[in-house]
Structures are given as C-alpha cells and as structure tokens.
C-alpha positions in Angstrom: -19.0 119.2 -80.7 -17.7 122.7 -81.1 -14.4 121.2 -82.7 -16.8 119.5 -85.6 -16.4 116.3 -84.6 -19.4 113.7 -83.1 -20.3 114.4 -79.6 -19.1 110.9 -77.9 -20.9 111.5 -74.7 -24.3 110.1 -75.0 -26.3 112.3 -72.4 -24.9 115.3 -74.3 -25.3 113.4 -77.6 -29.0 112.8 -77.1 -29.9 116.2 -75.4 -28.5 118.1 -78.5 -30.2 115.7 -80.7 -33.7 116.6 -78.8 -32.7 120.5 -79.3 -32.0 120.1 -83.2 -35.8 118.1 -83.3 -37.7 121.2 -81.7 -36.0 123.2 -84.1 -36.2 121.2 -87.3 -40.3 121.1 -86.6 -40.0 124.7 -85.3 -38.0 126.0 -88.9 -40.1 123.5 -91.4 -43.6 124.8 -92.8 -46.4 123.0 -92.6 -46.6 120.7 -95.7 -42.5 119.2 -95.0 -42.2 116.2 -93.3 -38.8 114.9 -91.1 -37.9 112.3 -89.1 -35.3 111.4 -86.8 -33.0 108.9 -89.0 -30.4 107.8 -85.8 -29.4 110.1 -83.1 -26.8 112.6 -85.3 -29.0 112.4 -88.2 -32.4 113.7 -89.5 -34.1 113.1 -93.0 -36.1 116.0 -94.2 -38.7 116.2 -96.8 -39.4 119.9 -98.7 -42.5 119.5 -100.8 -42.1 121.9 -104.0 -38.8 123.1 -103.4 -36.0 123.9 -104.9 -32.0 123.1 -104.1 -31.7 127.0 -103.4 -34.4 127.2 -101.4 -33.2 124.0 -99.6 -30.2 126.6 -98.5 -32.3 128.8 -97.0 -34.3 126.1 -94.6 -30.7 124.9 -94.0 -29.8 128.5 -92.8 -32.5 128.8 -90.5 -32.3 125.4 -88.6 -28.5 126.3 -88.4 -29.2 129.9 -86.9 -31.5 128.7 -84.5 -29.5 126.0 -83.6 -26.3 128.7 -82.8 -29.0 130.6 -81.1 -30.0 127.9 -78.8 -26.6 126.0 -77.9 -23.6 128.5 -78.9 -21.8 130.0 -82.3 -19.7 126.9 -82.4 -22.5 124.7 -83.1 -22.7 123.2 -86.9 -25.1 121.4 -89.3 -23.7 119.6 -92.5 -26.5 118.1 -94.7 -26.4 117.2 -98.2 -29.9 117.8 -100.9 -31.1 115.2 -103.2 -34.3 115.4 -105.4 -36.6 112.9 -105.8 -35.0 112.4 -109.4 -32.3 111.2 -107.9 -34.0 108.5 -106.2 -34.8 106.6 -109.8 -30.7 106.6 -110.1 -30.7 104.9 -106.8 
C-alpha cells in the first residue's frame, strides 16, 4: 500500500497483483521468463544478465508500475545468480 506495507484487502490485493503481471511481461524481453510465485510475489528469470543490469529491469517495472497506480507505489526484490543456487 502506499505506506509500504501488504495490501490486506484482497480485491485490491489481487487487482494490483494483475497490474504488476501486465507490466512484468510488458518490461521483460523476449528470452526472460517469470511467473507469478503467490499473490505479492513474482519470480523472474534474466537470461545473460548481470546484477547491474538486473537494476535497470527493476527500474522499469517500478516506473511503470508508479505510472499505472500512483508515485506511492513500491517494488522490493532481491537478485541471486544461478551460482548461488549450488550454495542452496
């Protein structure tokens, strides 16, 4: 919600959710692949990328998603490599 915390109002909840899909497949090229992980959260995979380029595709999605449902609205999401999945 626009004070950072989860929206608790299902409806809303979902509706935003549906909005942050369109633009997540809107923002990603062709060759990245993302899927809806529960209704707050989305798992994307960037094919021969690196973490500062992961910034950037972050900055879009979040710009777009401002655009589309007001300045207030936020993104957080975290980067890990596929390195990282051996540790795992």
């Amino acid at each position: 919600d626009y004070e950072g915390k989860p929206i608790q109002n299902m409806e809303k909840r979902n509706l935003k959710s549906e909005v942050l899909r369109n633009l997540i497949g809107y923002c990603l090229r062709k060759g990245d692949v993302y899927t809806q992980y529960n209704n707050c959260q989305y798992l994307i995979l960037l094919d021969g990328i690196n973490r500062e380029n992961c910034e950037v595709v972050y900055r879009r999605i979040r710009q777009r998603l401002k655009e589309e449902c007001g300045s207030r609205a936020e993104l957080k999401y975290s980067v890990l490599s596929m390195a990282e999945f051996d540790k795992i």
